[in-house]
N, C-alpha and C positions, 0 to 999 in steps of 0.2 A: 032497689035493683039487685037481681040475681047475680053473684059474683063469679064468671064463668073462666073454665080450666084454658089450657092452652097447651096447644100439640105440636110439639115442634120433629120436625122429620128429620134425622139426621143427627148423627153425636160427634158432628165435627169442626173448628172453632167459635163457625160463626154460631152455630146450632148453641153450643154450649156455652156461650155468650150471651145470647138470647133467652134460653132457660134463664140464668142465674139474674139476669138485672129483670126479666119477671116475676120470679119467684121473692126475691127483694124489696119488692113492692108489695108482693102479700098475695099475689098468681098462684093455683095449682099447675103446676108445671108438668109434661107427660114428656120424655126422649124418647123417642122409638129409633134405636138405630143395628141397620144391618148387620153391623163387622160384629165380633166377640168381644170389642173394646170400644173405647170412645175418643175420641182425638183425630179421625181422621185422617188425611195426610198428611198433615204436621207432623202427626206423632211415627210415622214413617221417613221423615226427611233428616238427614244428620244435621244441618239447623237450616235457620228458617229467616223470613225477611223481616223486619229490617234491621234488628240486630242484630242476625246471623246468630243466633244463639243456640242452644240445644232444644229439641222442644219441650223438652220436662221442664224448664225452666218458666214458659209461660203456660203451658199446662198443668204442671201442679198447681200455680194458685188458683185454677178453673176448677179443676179435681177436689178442692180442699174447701172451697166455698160451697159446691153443689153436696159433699160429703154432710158436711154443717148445715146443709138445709131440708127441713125434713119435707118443703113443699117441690121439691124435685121427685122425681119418680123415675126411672132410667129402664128401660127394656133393650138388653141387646139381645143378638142373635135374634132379632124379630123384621116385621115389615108389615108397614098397611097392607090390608088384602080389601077394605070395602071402606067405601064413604058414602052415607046415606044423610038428608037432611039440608038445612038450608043454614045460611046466614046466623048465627047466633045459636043454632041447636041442631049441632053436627052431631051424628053416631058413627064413631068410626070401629073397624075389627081391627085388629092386630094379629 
């Protein structure tokens, strides 16, 4: 069986959560995310639930695992413009 990529929309925790325990297991991983950055609103909030923490504090170790893996791929300042395809053999633009 063909071992197919995965596109995850969005470079905001859960997005980037999603990426890394993919790509972990041996996924090509694709981020397409809007902002200039990745983190989302976390990375906007002076801390965050439920530790009330800073959010560099649990986004670095997201930032420093996806850094460390070379099957992530990260596109900001991007966005889907087309999806064509079906079930298992998407073609997406960017």
């Amino acid at each position: 069986m063909k071992e197919q990529s995965l596109l995850v929309i969005g470079g905001g925790i859960a997005g980037l959560t999603t990426a890394i325990e993919a790509a972990e297991v041996g996924r090509e991983v694709y981020i397409v995310e809007r902002e200039p950055y990745l983190g989302g609103r976390v990375a906007r909030m002076n801390r965050y639930f439920p530790k009330l923490c800073p959010p560099y504090c649990g986004l670095e170790i997201n930032f420093r695992r996806i850094r460390s893996n070379p099957r992530v791929h990260v596109f900001t300042l991007a966005e889907v413009e087309r999806v064509s395809g079906g079930p298992g053999n998407f073609e997406v633009t960017v």
